[in-house]
mmJSON file of the N, C-alpha and C atoms, coordinates in Angstrom:
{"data_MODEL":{"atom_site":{
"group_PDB":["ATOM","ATOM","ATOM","ATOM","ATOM","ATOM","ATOM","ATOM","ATOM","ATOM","ATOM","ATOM","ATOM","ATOM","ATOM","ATOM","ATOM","ATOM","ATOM","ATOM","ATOM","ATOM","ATOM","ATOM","ATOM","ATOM","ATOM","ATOM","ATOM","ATOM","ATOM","ATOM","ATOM","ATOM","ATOM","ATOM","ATOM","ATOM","ATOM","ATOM","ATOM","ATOM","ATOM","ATOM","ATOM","ATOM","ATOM","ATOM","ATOM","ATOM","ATOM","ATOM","ATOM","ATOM","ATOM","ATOM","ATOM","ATOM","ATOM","ATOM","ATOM","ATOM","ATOM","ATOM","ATOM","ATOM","ATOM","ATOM","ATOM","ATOM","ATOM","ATOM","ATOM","ATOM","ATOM","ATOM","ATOM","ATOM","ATOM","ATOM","ATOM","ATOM","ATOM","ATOM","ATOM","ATOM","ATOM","ATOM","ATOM","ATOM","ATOM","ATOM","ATOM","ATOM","ATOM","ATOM","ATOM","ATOM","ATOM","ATOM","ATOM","ATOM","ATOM","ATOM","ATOM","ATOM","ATOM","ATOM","ATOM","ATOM","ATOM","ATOM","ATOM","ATOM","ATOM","ATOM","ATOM","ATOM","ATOM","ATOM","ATOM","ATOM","ATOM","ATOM","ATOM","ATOM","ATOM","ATOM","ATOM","ATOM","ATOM","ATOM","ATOM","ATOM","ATOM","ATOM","ATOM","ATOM","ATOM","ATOM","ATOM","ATOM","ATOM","ATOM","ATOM","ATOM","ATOM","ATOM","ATOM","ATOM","ATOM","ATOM","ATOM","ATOM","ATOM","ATOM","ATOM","ATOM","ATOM","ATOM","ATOM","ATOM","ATOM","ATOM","ATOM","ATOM","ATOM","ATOM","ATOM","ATOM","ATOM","ATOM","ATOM","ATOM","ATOM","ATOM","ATOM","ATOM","ATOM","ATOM","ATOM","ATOM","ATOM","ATOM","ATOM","ATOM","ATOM","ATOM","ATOM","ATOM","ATOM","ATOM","ATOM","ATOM","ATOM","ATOM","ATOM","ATOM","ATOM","ATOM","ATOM","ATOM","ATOM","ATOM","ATOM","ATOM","ATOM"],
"id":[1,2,3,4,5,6,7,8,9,10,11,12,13,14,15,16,17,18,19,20,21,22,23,24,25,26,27,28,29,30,31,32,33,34,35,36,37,38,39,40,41,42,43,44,45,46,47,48,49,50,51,52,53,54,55,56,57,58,59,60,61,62,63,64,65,66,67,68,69,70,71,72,73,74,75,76,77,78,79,80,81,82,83,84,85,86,87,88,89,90,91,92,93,94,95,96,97,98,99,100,101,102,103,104,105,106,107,108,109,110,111,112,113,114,115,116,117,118,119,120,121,122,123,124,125,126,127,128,129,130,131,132,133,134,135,136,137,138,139,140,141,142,143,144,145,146,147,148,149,150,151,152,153,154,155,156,157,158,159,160,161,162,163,164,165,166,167,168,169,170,171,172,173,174,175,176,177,178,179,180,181,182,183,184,185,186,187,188,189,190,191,192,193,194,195,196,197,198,199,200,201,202,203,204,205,206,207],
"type_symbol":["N","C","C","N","C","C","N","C","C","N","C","C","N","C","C","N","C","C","N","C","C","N","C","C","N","C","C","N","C","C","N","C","C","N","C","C","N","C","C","N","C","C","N","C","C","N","C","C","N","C","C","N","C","C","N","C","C","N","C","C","N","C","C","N","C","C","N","C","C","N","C","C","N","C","C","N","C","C","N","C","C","N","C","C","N","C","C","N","C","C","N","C","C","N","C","C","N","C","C","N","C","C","N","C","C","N","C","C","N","C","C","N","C","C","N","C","C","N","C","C","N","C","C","N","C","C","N","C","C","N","C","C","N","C","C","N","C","C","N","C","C","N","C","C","N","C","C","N","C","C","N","C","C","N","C","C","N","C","C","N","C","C","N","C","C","N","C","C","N","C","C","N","C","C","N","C","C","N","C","C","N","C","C","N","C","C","N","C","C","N","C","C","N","C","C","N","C","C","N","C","C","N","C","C","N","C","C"],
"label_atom_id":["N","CA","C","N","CA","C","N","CA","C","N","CA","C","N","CA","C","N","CA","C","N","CA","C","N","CA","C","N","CA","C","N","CA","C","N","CA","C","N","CA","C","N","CA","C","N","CA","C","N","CA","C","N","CA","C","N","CA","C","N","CA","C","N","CA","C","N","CA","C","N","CA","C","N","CA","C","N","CA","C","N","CA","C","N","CA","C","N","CA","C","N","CA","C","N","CA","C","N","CA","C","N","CA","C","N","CA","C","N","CA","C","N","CA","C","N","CA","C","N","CA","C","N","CA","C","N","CA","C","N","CA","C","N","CA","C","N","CA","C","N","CA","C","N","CA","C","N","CA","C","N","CA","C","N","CA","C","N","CA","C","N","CA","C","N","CA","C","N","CA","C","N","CA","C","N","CA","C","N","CA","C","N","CA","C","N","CA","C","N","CA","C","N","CA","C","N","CA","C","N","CA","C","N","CA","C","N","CA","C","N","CA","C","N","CA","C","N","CA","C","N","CA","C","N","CA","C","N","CA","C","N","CA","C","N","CA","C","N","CA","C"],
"label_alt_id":[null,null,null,null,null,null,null,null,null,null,null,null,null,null,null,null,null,null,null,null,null,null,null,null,null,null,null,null,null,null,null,null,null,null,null,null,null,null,null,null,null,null,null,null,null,null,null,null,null,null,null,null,null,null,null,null,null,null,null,null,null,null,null,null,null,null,null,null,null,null,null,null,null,null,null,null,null,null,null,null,null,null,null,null,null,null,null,null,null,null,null,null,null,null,null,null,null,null,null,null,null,null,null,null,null,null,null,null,null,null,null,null,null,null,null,null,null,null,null,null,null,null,null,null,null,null,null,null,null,null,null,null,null,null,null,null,null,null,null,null,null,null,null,null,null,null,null,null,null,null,null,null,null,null,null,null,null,null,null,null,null,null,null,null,null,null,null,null,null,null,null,null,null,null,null,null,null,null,null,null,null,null,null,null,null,null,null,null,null,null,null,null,null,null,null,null,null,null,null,null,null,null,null,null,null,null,null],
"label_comp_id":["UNK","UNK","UNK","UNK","UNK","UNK","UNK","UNK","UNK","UNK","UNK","UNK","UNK","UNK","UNK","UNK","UNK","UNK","UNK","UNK","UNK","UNK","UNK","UNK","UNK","UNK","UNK","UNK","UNK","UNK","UNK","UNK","UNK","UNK","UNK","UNK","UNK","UNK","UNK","UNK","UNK","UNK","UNK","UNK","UNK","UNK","UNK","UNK","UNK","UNK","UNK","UNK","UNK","UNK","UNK","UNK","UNK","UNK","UNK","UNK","UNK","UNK","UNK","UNK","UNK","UNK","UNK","UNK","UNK","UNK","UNK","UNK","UNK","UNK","UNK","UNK","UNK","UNK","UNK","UNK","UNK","UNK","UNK","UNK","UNK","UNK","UNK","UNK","UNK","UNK","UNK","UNK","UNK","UNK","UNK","UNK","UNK","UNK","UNK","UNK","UNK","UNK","UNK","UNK","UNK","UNK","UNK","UNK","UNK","UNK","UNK","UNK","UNK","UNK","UNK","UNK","UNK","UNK","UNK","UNK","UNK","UNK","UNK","UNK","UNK","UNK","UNK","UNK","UNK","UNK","UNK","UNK","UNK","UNK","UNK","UNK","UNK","UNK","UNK","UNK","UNK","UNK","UNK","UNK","UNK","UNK","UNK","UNK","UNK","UNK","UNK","UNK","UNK","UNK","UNK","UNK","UNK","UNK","UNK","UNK","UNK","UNK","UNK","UNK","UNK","UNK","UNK","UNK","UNK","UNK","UNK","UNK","UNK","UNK","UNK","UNK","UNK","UNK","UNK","UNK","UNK","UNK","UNK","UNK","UNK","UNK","UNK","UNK","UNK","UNK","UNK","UNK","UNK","UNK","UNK","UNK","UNK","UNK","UNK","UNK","UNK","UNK","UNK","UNK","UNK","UNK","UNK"],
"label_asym_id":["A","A","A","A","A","A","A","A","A","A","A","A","A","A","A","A","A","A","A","A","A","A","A","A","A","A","A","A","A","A","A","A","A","A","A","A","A","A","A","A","A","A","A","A","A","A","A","A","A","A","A","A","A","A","A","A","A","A","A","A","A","A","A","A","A","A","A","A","A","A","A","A","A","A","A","A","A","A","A","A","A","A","A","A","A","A","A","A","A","A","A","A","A","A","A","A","A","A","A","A","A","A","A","A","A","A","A","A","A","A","A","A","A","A","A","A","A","A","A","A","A","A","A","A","A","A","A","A","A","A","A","A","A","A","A","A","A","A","A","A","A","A","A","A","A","A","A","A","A","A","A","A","A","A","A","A","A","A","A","A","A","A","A","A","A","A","A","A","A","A","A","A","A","A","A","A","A","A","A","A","A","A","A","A","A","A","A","A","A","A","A","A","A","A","A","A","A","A","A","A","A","A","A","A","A","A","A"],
"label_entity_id":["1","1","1","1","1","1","1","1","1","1","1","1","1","1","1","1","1","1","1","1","1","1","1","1","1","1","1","1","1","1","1","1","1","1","1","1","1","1","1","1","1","1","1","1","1","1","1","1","1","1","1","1","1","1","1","1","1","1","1","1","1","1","1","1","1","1","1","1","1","1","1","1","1","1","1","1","1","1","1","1","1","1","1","1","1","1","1","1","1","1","1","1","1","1","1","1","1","1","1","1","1","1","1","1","1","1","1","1","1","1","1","1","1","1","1","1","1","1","1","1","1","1","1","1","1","1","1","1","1","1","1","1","1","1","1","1","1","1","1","1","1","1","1","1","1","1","1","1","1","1","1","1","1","1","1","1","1","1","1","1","1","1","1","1","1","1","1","1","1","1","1","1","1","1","1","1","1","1","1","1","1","1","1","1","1","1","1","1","1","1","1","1","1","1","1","1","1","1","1","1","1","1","1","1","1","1","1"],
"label_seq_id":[1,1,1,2,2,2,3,3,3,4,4,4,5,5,5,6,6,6,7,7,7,8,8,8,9,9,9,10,10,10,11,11,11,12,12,12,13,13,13,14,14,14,15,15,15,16,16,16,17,17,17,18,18,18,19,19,19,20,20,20,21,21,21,22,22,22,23,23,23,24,24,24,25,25,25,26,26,26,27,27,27,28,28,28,29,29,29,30,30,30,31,31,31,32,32,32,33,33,33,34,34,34,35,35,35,36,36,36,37,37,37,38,38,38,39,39,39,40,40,40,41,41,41,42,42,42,43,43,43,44,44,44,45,45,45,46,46,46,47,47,47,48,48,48,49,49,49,50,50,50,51,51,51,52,52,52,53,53,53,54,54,54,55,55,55,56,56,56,57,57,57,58,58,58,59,59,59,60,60,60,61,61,61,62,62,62,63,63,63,64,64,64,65,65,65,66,66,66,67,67,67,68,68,68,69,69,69],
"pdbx_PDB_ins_code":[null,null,null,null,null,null,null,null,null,null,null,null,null,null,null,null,null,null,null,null,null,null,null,null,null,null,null,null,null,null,null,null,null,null,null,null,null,null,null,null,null,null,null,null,null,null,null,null,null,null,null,null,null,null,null,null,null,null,null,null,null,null,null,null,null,null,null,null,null,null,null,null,null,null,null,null,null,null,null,null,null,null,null,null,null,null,null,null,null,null,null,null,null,null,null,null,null,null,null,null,null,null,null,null,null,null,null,null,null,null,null,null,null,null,null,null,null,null,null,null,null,null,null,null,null,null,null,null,null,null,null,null,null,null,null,null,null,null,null,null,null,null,null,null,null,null,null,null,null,null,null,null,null,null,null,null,null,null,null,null,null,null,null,null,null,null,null,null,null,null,null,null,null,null,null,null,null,null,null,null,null,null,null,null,null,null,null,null,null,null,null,null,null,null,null,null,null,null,null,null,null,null,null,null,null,null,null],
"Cartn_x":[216.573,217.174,217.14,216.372,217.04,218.119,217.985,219.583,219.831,220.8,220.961,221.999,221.781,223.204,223.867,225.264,226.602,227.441,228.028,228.666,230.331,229.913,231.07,232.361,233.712,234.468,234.285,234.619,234.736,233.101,232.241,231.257,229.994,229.744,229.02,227.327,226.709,225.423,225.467,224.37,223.974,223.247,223.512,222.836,223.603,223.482,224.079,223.018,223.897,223.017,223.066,222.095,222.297,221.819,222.162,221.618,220.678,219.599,218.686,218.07,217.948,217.329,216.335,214.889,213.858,213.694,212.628,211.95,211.307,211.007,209.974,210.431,211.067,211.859,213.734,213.912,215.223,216.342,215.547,216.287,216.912,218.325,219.157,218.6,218.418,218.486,218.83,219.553,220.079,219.011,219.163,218.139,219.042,217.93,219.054,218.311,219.256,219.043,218.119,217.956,216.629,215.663,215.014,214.669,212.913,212.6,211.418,210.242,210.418,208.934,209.353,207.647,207.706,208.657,209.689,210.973,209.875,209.775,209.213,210.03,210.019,211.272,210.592,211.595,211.129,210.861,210.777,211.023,209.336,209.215,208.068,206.889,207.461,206.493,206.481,206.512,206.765,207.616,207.29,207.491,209.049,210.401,211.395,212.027,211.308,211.501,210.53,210.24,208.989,209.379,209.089,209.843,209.343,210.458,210.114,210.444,210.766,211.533,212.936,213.493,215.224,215.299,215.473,216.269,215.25,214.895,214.036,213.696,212.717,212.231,212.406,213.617,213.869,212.747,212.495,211.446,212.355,213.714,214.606,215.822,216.502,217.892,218.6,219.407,220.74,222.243,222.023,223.061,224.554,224.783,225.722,225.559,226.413,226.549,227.249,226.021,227.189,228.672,227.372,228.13,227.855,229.137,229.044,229.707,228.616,229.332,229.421],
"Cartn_y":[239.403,240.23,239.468,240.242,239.428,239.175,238.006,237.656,238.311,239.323,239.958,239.537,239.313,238.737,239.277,238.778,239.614,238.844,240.021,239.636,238.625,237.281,236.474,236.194,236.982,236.863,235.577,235.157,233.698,233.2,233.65,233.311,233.922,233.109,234.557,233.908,234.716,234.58,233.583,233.036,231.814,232.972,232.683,233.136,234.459,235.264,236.315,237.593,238.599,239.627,239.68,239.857,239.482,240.568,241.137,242.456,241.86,242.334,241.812,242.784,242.694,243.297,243.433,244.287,244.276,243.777,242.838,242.663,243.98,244.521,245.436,246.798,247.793,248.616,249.212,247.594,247.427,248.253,248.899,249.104,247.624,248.142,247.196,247.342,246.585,246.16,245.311,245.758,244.708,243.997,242.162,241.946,240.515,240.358,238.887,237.806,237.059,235.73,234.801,234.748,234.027,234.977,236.011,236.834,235.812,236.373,236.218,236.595,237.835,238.459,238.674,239.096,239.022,241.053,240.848,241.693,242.548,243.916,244.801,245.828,245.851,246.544,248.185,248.88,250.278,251.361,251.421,252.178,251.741,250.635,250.456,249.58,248.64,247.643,246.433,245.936,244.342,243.817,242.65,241.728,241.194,241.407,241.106,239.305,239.154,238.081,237.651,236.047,235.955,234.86,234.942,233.586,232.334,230.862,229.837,228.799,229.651,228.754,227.994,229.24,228.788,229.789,229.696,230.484,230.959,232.278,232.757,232.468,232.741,232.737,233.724,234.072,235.322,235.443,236.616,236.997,238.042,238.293,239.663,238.334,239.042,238.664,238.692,237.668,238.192,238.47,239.728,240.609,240.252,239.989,240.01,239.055,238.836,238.225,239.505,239.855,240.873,241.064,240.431,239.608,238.419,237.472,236.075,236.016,235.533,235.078,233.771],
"Cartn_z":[123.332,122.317,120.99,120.544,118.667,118.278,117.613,116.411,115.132,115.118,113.813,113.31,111.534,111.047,111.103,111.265,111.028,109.708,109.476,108.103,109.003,108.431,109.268,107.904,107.672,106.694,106.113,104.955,104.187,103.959,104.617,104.163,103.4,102.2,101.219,101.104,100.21,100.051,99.095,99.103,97.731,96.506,95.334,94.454,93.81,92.752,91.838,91.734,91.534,90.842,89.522,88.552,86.807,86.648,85.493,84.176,83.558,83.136,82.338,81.804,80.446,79.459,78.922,79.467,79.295,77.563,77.065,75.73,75.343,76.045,75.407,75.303,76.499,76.225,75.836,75.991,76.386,77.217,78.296,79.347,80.16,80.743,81.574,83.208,83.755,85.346,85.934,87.284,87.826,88.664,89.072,90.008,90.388,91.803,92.362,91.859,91.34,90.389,91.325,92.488,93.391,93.979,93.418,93.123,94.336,95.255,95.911,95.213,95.154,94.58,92.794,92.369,91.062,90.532,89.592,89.662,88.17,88.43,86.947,86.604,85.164,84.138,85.362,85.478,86.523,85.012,84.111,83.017,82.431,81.903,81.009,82.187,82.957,83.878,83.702,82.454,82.163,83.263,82.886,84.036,83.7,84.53,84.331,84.591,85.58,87.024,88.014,87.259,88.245,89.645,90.663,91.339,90.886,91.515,90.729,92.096,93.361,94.383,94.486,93.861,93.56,93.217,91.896,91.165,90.071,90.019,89.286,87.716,87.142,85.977,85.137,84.223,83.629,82.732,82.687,81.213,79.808,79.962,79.333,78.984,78.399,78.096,79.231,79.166,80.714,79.637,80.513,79.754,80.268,81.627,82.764,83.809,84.474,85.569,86.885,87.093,87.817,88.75,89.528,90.902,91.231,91.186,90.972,92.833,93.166,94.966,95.031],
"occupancy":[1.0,1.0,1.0,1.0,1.0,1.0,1.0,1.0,1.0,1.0,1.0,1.0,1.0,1.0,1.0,1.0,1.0,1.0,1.0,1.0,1.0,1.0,1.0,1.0,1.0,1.0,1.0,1.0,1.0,1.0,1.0,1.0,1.0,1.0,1.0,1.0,1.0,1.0,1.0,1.0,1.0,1.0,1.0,1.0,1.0,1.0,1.0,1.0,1.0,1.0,1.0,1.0,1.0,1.0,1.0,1.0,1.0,1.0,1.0,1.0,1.0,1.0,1.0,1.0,1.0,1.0,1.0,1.0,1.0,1.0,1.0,1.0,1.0,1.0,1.0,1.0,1.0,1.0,1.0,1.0,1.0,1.0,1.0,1.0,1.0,1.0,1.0,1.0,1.0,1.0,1.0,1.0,1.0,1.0,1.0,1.0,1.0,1.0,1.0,1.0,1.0,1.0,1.0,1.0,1.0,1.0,1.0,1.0,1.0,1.0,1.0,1.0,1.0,1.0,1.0,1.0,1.0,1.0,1.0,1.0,1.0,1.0,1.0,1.0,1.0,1.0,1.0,1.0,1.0,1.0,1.0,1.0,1.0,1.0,1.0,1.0,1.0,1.0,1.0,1.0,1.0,1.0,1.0,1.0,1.0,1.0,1.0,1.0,1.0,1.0,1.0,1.0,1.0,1.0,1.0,1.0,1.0,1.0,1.0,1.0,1.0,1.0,1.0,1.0,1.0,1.0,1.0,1.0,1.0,1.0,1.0,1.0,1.0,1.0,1.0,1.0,1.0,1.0,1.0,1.0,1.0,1.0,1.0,1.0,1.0,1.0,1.0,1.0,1.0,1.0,1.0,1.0,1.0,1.0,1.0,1.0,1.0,1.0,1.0,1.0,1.0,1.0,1.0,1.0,1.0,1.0,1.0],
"B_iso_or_equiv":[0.0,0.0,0.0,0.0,0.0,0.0,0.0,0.0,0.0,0.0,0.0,0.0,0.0,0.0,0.0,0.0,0.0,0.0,0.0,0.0,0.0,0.0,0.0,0.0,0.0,0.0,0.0,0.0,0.0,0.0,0.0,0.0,0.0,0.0,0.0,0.0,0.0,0.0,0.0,0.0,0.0,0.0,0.0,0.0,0.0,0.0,0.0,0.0,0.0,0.0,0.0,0.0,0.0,0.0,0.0,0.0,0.0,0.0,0.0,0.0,0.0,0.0,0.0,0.0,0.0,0.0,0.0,0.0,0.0,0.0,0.0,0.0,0.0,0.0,0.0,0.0,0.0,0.0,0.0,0.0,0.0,0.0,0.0,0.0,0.0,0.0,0.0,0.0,0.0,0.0,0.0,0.0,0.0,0.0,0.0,0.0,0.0,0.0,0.0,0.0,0.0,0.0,0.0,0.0,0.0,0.0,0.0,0.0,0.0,0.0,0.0,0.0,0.0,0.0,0.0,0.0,0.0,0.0,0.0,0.0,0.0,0.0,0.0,0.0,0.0,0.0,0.0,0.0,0.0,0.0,0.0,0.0,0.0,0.0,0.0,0.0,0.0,0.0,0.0,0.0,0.0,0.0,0.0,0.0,0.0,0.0,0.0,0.0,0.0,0.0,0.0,0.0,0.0,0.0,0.0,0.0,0.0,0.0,0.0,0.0,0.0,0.0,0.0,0.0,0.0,0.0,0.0,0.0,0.0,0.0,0.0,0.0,0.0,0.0,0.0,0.0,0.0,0.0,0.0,0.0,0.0,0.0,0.0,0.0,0.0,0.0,0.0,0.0,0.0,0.0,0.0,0.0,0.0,0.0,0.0,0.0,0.0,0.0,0.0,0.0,0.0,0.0,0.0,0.0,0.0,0.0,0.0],
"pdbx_formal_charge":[null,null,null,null,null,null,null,null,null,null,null,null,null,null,null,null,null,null,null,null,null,null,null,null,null,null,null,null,null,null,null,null,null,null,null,null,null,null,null,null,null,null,null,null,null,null,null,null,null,null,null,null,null,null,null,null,null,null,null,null,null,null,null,null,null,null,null,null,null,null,null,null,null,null,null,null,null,null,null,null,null,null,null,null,null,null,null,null,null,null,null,null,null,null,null,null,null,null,null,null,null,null,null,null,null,null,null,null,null,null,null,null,null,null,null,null,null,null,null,null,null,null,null,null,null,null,null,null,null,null,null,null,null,null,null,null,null,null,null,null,null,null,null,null,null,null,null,null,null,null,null,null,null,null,null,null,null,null,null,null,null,null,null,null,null,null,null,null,null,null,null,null,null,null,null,null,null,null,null,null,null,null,null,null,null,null,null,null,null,null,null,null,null,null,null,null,null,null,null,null,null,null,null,null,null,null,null],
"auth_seq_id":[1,1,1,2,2,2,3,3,3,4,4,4,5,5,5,6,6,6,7,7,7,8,8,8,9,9,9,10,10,10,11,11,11,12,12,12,13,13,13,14,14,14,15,15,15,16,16,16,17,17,17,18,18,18,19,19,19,20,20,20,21,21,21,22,22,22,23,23,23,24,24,24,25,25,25,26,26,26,27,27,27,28,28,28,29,29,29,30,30,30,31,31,31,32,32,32,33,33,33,34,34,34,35,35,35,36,36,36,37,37,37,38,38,38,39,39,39,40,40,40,41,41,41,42,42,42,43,43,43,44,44,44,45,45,45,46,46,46,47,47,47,48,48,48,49,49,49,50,50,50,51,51,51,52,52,52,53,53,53,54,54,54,55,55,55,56,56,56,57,57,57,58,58,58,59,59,59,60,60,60,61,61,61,62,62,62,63,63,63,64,64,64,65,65,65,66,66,66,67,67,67,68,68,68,69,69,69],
"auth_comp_id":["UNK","UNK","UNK","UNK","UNK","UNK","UNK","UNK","UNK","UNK","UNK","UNK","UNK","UNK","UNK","UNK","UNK","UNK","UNK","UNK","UNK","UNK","UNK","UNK","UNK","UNK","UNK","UNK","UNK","UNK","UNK","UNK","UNK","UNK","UNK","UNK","UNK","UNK","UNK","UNK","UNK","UNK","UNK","UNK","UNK","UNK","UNK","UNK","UNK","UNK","UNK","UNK","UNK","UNK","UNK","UNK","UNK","UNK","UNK","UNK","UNK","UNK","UNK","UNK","UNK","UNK","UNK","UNK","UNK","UNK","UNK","UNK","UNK","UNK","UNK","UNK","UNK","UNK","UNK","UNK","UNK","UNK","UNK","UNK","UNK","UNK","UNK","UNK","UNK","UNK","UNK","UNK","UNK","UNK","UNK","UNK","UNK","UNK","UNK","UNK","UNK","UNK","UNK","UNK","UNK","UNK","UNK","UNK","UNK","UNK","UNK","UNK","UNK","UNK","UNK","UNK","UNK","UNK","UNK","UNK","UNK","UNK","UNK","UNK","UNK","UNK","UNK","UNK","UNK","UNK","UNK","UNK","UNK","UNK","UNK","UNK","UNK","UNK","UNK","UNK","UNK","UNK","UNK","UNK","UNK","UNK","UNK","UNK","UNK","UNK","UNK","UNK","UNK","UNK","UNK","UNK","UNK","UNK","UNK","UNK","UNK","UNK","UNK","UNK","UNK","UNK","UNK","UNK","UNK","UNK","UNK","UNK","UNK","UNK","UNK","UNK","UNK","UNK","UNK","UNK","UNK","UNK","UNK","UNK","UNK","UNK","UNK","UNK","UNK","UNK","UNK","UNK","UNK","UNK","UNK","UNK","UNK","UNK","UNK","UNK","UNK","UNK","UNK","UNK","UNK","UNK","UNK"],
"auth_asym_id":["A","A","A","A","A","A","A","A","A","A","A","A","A","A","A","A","A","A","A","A","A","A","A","A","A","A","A","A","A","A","A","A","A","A","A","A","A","A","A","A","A","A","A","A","A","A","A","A","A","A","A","A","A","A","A","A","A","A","A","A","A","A","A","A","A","A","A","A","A","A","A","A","A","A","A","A","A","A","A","A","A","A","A","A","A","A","A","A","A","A","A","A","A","A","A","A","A","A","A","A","A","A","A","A","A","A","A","A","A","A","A","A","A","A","A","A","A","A","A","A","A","A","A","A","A","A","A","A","A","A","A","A","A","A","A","A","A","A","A","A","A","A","A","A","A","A","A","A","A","A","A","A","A","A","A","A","A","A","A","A","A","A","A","A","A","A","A","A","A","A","A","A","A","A","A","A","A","A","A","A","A","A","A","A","A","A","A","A","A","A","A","A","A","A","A","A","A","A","A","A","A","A","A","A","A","A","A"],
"auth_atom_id":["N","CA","C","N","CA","C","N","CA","C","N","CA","C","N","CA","C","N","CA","C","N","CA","C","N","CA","C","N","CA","C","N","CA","C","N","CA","C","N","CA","C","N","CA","C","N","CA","C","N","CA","C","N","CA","C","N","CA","C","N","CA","C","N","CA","C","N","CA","C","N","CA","C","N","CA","C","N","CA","C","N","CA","C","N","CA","C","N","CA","C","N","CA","C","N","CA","C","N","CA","C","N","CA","C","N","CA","C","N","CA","C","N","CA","C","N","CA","C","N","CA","C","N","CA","C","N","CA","C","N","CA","C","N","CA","C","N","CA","C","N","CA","C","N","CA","C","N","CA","C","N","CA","C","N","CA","C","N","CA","C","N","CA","C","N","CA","C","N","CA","C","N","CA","C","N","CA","C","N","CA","C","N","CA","C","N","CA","C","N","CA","C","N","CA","C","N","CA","C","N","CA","C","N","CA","C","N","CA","C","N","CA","C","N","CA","C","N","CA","C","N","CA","C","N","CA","C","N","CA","C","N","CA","C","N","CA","C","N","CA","C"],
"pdbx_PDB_model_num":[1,1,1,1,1,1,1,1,1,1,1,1,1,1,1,1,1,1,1,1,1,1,1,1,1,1,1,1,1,1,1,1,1,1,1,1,1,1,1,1,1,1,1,1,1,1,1,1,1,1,1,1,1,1,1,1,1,1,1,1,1,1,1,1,1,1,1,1,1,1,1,1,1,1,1,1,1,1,1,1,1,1,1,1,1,1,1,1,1,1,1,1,1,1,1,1,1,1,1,1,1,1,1,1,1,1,1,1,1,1,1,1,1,1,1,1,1,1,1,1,1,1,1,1,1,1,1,1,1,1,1,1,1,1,1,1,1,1,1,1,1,1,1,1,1,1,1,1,1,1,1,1,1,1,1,1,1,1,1,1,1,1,1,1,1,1,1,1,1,1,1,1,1,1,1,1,1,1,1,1,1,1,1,1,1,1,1,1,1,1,1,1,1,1,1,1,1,1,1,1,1,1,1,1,1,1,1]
}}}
């Protein structure tokens, strides 16, 4: 049988969700601050978030911290 996570109380995820503010159309999106794959504005396409093996490479303004875990 597989191991599926369970959400165990007191213990949280590493890393944030941030607002970021496209350069080019300045639409807002949210995305996770260790962001795997490369993150695109959903409105125009530019490139929001590229990975860096941590903690991503913003390309926008960070507007927010959304969710700080």
């Amino acid at each position: 049988m597989a191991s599926r996570a369970a959400h165990i109380p007191g213990v949280t995820m590493a890393g944030n969700f941030i607002r970021v503010r496209c350069e080019d159309c300045e639409n807002e999106q949210v995305l996770f601050g260790k962001a795997a794959g490369t993150v695109d504005c959903a409105v125009c396409g530019s490139t929001l978030a590229t990975p860096n093996g941590g903690e991503a490479d913003l390309h926008g303004e960070v507007v927010d911290v959304v969710e700080a875990r």
